[in-house]
C-alpha positions in Angstrom: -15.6 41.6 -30.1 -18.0 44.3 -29.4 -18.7 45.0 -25.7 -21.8 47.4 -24.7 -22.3 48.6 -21.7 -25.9 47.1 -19.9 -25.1 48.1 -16.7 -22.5 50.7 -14.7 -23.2 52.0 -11.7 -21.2 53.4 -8.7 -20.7 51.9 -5.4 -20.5 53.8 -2.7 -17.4 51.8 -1.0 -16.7 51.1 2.4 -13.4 52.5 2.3 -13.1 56.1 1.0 -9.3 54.5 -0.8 -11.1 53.2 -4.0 -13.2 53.8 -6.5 -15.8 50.5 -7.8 -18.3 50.2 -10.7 -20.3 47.3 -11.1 -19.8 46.5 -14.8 -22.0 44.0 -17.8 -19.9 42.7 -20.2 -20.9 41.4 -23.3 -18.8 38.4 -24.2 -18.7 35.7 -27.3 -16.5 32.6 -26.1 -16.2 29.0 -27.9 -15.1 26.0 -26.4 -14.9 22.4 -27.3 -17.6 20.8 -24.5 -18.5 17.5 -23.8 -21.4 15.9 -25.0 -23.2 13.4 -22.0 -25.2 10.5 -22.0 -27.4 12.3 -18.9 -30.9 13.2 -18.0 -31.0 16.6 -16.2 -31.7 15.2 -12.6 -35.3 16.4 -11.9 -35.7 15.5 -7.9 -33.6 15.6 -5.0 -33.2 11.8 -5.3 -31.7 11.9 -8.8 -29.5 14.7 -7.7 -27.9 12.2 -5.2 -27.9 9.4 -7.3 -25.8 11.7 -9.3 -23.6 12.4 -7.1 -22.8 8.6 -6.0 -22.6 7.7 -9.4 -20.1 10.4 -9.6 -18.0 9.7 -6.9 -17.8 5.7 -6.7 -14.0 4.7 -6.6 -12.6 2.8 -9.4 -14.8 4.1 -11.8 -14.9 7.2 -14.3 -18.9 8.2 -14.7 -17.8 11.0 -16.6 -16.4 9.1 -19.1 -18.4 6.4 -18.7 -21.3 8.7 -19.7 -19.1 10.9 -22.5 -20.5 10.6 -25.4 -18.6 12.8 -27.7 -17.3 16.9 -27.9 -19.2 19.1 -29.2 -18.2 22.8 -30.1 -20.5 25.8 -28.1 -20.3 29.0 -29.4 -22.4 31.4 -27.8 -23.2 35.3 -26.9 -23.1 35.3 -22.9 -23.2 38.3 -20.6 -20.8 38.7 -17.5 -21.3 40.3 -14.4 -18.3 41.9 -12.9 -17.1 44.2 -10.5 -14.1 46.7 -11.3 -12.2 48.8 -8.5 -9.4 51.0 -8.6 -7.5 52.9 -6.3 -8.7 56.6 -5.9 -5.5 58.3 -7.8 -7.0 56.3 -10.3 -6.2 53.0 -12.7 -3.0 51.3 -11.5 -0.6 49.8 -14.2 -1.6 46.2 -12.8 -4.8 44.9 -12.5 -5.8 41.4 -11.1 -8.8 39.6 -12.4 -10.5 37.6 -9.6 -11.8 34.0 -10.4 -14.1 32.9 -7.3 -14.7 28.7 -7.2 -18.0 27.0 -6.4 -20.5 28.0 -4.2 -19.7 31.8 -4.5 -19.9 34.4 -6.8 -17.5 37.8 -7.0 -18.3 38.8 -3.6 -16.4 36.4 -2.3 -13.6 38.6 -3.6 -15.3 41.8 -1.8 -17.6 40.7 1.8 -18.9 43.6 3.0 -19.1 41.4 6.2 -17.9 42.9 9.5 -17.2 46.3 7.8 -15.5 45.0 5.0 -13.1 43.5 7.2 -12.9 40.4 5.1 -12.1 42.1 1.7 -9.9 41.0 0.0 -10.0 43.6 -2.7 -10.0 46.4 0.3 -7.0 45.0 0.8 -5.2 44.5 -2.6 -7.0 48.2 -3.5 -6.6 50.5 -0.4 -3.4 49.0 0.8 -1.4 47.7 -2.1 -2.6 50.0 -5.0 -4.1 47.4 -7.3 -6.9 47.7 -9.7 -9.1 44.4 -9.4 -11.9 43.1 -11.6 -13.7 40.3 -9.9 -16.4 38.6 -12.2 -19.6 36.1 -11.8 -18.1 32.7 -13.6 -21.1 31.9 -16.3 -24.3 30.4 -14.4 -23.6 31.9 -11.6 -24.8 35.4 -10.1 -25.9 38.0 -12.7 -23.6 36.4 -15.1 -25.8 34.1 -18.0 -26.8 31.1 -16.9 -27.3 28.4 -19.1 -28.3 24.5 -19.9 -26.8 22.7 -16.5 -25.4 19.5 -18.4 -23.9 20.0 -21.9 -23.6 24.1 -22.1 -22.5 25.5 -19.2 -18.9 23.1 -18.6 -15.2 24.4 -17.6 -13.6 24.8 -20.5 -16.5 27.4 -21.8 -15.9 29.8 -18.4 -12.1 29.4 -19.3 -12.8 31.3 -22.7 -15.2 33.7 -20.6 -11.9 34.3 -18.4 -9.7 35.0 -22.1 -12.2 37.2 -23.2 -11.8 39.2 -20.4 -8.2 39.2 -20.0 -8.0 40.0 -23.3 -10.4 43.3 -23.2 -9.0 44.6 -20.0 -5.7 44.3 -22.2 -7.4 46.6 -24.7 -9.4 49.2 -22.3 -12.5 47.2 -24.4 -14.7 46.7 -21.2 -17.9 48.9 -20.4 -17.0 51.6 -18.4 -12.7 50.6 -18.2 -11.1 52.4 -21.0 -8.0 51.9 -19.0 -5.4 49.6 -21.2 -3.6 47.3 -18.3 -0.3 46.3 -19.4 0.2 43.8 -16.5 -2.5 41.5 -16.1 -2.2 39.5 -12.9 -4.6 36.2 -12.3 -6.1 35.3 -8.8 -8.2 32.7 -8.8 -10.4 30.5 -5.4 -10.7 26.9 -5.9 -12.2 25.9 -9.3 -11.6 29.6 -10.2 -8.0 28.5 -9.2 -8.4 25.6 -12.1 -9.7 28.1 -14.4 -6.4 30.4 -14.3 -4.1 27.6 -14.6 -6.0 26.1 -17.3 -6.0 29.7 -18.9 -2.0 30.0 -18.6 -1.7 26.0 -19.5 -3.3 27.1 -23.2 -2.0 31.0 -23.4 1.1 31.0 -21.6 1.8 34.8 -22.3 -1.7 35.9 -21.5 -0.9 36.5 -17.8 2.1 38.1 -16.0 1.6 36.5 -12.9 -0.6 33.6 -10.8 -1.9 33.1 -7.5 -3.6 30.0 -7.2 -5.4 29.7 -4.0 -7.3 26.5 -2.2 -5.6 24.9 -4.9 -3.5 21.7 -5.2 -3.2 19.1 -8.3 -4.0 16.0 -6.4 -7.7 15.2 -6.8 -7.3 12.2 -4.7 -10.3 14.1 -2.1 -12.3 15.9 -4.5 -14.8 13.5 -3.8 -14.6 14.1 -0.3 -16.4 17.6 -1.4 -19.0 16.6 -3.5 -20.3 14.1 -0.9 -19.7 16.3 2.0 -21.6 19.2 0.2 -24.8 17.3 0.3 -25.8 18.6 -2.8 -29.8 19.2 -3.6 -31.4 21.2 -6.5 -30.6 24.9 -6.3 -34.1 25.6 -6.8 -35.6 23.8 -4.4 -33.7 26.8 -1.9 -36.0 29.9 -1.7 -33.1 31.9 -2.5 -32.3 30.3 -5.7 -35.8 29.4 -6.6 -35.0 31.3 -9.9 -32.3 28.5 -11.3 -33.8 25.4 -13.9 -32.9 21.7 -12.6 -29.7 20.4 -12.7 -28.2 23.5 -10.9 -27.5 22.0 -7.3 -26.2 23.9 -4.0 -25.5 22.6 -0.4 -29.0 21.5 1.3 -27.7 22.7 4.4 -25.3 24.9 6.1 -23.6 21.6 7.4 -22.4 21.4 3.7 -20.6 24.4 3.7 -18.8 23.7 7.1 -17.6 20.8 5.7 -16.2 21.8 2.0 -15.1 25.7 3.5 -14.1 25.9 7.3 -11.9 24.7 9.8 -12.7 23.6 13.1 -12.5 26.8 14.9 -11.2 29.3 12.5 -14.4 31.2 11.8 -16.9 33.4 12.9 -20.3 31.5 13.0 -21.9 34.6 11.5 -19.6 34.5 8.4 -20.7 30.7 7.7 -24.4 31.6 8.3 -24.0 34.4 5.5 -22.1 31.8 3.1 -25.1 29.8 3.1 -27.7 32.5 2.9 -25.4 34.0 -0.1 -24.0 30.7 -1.9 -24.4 30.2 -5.6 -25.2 26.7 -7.5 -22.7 24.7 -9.5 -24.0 22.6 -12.6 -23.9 19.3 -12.9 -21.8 20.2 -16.4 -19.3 22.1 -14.4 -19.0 18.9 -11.6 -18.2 16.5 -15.2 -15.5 18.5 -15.9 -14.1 19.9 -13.2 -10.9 18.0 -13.1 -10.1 18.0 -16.4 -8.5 21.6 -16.1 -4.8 21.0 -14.2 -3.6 17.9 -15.1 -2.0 19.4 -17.9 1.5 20.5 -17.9 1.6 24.0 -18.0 4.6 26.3 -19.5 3.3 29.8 -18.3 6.9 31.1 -17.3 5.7 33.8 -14.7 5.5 34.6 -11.0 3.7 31.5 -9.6 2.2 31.5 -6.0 0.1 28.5 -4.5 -1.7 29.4 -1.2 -3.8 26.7 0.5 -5.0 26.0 4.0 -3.7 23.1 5.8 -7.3 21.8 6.5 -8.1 21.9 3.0 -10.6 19.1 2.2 -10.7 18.9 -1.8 -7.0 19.0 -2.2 -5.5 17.9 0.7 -8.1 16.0 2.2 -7.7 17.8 5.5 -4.1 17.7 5.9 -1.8 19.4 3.4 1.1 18.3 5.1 0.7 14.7 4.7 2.6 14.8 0.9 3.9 12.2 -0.8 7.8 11.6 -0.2 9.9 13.9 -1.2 8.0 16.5 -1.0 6.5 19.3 2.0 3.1 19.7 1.1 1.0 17.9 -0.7 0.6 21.1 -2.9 4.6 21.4 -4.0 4.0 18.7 -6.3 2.9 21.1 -8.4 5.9 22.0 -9.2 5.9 19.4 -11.7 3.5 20.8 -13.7 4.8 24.3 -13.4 8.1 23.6 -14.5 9.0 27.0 -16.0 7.1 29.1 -13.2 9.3 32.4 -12.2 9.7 32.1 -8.6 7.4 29.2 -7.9 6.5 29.7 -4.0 4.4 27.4 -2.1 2.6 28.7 1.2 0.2 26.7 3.4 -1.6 28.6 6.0 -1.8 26.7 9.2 -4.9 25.6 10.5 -7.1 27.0 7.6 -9.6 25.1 5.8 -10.3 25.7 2.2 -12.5 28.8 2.3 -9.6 31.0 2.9 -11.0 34.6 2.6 -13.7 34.1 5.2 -11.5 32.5 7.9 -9.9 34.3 10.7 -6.5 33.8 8.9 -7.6 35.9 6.0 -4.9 39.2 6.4 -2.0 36.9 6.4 -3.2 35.1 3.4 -4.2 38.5 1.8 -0.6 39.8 2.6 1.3 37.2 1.5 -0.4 37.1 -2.1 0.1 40.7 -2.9 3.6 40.9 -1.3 4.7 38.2 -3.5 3.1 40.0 -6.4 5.4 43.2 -5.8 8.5 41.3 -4.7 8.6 39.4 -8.1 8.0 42.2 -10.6 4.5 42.8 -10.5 3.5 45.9 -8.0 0.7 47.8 -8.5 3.1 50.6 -10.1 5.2 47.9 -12.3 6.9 49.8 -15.2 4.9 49.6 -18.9 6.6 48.0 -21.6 7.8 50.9 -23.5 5.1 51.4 -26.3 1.9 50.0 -26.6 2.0 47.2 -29.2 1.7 43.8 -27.9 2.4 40.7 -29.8 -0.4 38.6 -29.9 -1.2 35.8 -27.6 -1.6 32.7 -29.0 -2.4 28.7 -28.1 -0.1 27.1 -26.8 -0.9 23.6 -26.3 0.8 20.4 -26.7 -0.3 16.9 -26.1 1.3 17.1 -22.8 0.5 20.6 -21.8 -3.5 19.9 -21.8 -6.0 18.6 -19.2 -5.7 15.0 -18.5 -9.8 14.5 -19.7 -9.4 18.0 -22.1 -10.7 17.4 -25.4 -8.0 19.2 -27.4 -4.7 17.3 -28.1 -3.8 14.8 -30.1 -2.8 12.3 -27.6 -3.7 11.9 -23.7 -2.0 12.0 -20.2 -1.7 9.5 -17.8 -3.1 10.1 -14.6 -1.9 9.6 -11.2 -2.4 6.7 -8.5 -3.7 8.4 -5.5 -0.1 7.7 -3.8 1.8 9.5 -6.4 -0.1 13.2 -7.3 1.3 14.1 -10.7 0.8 12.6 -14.1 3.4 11.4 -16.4 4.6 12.4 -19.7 1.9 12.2 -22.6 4.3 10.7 -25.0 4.7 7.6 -24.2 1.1 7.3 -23.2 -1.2 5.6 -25.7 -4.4 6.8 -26.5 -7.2 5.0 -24.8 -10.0 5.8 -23.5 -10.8 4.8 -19.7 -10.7 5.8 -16.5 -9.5 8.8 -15.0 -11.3 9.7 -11.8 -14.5 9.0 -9.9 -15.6 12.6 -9.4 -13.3 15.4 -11.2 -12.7 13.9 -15.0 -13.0 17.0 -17.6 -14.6 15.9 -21.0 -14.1 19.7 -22.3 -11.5 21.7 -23.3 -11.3 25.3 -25.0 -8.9 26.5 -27.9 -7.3 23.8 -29.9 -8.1 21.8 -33.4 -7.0 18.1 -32.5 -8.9 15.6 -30.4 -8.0 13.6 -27.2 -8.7 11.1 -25.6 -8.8 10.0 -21.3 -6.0 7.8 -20.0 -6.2 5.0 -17.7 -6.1 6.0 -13.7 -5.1 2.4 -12.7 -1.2 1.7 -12.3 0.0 5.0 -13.3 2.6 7.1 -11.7 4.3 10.1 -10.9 7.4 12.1 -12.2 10.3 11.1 -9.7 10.2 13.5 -6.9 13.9 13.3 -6.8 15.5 16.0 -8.8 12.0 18.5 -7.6 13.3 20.9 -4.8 11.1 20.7 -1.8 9.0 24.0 -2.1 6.7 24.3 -0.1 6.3 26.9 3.1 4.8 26.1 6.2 4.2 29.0 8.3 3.6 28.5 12.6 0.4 29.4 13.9 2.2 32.8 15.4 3.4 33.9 11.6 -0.8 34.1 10.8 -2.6 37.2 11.8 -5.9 36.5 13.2 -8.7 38.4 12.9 -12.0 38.3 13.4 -29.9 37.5 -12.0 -30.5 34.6 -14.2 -30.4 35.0 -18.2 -30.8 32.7 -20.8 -28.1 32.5 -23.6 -28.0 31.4 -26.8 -25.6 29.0 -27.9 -24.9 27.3 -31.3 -23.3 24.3 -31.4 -21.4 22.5 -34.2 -19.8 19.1 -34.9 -17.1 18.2 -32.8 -15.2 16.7 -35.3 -12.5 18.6 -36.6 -13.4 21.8 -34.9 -11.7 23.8 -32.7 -12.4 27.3 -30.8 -11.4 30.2 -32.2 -7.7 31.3 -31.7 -7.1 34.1 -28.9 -5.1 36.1 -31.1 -7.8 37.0 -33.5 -9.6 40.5 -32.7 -7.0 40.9 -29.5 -3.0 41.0 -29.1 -1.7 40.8 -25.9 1.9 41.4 -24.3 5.1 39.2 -23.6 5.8 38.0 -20.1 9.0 39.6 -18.6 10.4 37.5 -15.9 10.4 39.7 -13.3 13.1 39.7 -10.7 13.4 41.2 -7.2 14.7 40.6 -3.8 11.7 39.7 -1.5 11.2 41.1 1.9 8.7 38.4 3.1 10.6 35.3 4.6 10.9 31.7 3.4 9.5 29.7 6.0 10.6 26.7 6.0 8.0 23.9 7.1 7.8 20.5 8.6 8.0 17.3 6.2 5.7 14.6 6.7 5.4 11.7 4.1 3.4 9.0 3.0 0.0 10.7 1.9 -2.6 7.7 2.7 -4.8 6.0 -0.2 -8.1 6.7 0.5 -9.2 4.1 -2.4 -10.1 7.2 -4.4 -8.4 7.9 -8.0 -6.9 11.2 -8.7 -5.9 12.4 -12.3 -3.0 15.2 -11.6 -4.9 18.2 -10.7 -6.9 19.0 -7.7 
């Protein structure tokens, strides 16, 4: 790929410890979309019918509406922002996925003096270089047609691209060729690294997932709590087409971000003056991403608040039996993760950077990184070549509503959070859930098809160690550009997005090993997560 620069220009950080530039990367990315049977919703009222429709229980409107795939290749333009420590580039650099309702500064608040950065922290105090990015129609980043362009699966291929050219020193302004390549990711940005790993399972050397779980049982609890209007129709995202949609109040922020009593006001009045839209293409397939299995054999670090709403439904620690937190059933899906760790912060909702819990959950993702291999000083491989990366994906490591494998994955009751094998599921079409089924999927050549939600049921919790940490209240410090892109699109039959290895190699992943300083907590053990009524298909 060729990358120009459009835009580099110097920030003038808070803290005098790193160095930033604010970065325009041109980016080609393909990935096999969805094609809808939807009107772009014009008024506030459709937007809401929308989002019933969406959201019912017992039903699938995704694929109710799903017409077919479609292939969308396109020329897009990210926005991103890279930092490094003042001694210059580290070895390691982690990119930084934000979810929805954010863009990169999420990764970087300048609120209360910066206090609330965590790239301050990774940076200044753990000598990482960080790249956070604006996820396509969002920020400065392109933005695109809300229903059938701008999906998950196509930000996923933004997020390779990327990896891959921070690989080669290939981005504007970063001649710097990383040789670790670490993955943090918020939410849906969360999704978008696991789904990453779950097709290219060398392309990272190490995951932090955080707000993340892979029960979707209460990611309708998020979309109707957001209270959802068009973007536009907000002075501040006047600039946006219809069928981009944002939280019609500050209320809807509260509900999908904080927990009672764990923020500053002030920080929840700037989320709402700063929040970014989410399509109504990215809400179709938003839960298609992680109910794959995934084979990425690398560090593996799942941080989530125990008053998460979408993937916990406000209590992480109501899991099913046999397990600590509703989150360590992902161990399931992880099943050759290096160190697979489990934290859930006490008392923290699902926005976990702007609460006041924010330095221990800063701490505990970067002291994982170094205690597993994967400091900001890790040792090189010795050389420079680096095999390629290249797909790996099976019919039972993609997304349970993915549109690349040959056959599909059962999805979960909402009693039982993890999907069951793919092979000896048949290929149907129907119903996987209300609000999060995924019609897209990047990088593969065969087709796929949605399982049934109704009577399926989890892997046996029985032989799955309990994995989870649960940390006391006392173990958490407290503490207070729109573009349009053009996009060509091509049959959906028999194609498939081109392979990661071509134009770009990549490195193996080591299995880092080394003692770790920061305790295992080990939590309480509730069981018996309730049934809401709502369908989940494996992810969150």
């Amino acid at each position: 790929m060729m990358y120009t620069t459009l835009a580099i220009a110097a920030l003038a950080g808070a803290a005098a410890a790193r160095q930033c530039l604010n970065v325009t990367v041109p980016v080609q990315v393909s990935a096999r979309n969805g094609v809808f049977n939807l009107a772009t919703p014009v008024t506030n009222i459709d937007v809401t019918n929308f989002i019933l429709d969406l959201t019912q229980q017992g039903t699938n409107y995704s694929a109710n509406i799903l017409e077919g795939y479609q292939t969308v290749t396109g020329n897009y333009t990210i926005a991103a922002t890279y930092c490094h420590p003042d001694s210059g580039p580290s070895n390691v650099v982690q990119i930084l996925t934000h979810g929805i309702g954010f863009d990169r500064s999420y990764w970087d608040l300048s609120f209360n003096n910066y206090n609330y950065s965590y790239v301050q922290t990774a940076v200044d105090e753990y000598g990482y270089s960080t790249f956070s990015w604006d996820r396509l129609g969002v920020g400065a980043s392109s933005h695109g047609e809300p229903v059938n362009e701008i999906q998950a699966l196509l930000e996923v291929d933004a997020l390779r691209a990327l990896t891959m050219n921070l690989r080669l020193g290939t981005i504007p302004g970063v001649s710097h060729k990383f040789c670790k390549i670490l993955h943090t990711g918020h939410s849906f940005g969360a999704q978008h690294s696991y789904a990453l790993t779950a097709m290219y399972p060398t392309i990272s050397d190490g995951i932090a997932l955080t707000g993340f779980s892979q029960n979707g049982t209460f990611v309708p609890w998020f979309a109707l709590g957001s209270g959802f209007v068009q973007a536009n129709s907000i002075d501040a995202l006047s600039a946006f087409p219809n069928g981009y949609l944002a939280p019609g109040l500050p209320t809807g922020g509260q509900i999908d971000f904080f927990s009672p009593g764990q923020f500053d006001p002030e920080i929840l009045a700037l989320a709402a003056s700063t929040g970014q839209p989410v399509t109504v293409g990215e809400l179709l397939t938003f839960g298609g991403e992680v109910g794959s299995i995934n084979n990425f054999a690398g560090p593996t670090l799942i941080i989530t608040g125990n008053r998460d709403i979408p993937y916990c439904g406000g209590n992480c620690l109501a899991p099913p039996t046999g397990y600590s937190s509703i989150p360590a059933t992902s161990v399931n899906f992880i099943p050759n993760a290096k160190a697979f760790e489990v934290v859930i912060v006490p008392n923290a909702g699902h926005g976990l950077n702007l609460e006041y819990s924010h330095p221990f959950t800063y701490a505990t993702i970067n002291n994982y990184f170094g205690q597993n291999g994967v400091a900001a000083n890790a040792t090189c491989p010795s050389g420079s070549a680096f095999p390629s990366v290249s797909a790996s994906v099976s019919a039972t490591q993609v997304s349970a509503a993915s549109a690349s494998t040959a056959s599909s994955l059962n999805v979960s009751s909402a009693s039982g959070t993890s999907a069951s094998s793919a092979s000896s599921v048949p290929s149907v079409s129907a119903s996987v859930s209300a609000s999060h089924v995924s019609a897209a999927s990047a990088s593969t050549a065969s087709s796929f098809n949605v399982s049934s939600a109704s009577g399926t049921s989890a892997p046996s919790a029985s032989s799955v160690p309990s994995v989870s940490a649960s940390v006391s209240a006392s173990q958490v410090s407290a503490a207070s550009a729109s573009t349009a892109s053009s996009f060509n699109i091509s049959s959906a039959s028999g194609t498939s997005a081109p392979s990661a290895s071509s134009g770009a190699s990549s490195y193996p992943i080591s299995a880092p090993s080394g003692a770790g300083r920061r305790p295992s907590y080990a939590g309480p053990r509730q069981s018996g997560v309730r049934n809401h009524g709502w369908y989940e298909d494996g992810r969150a």
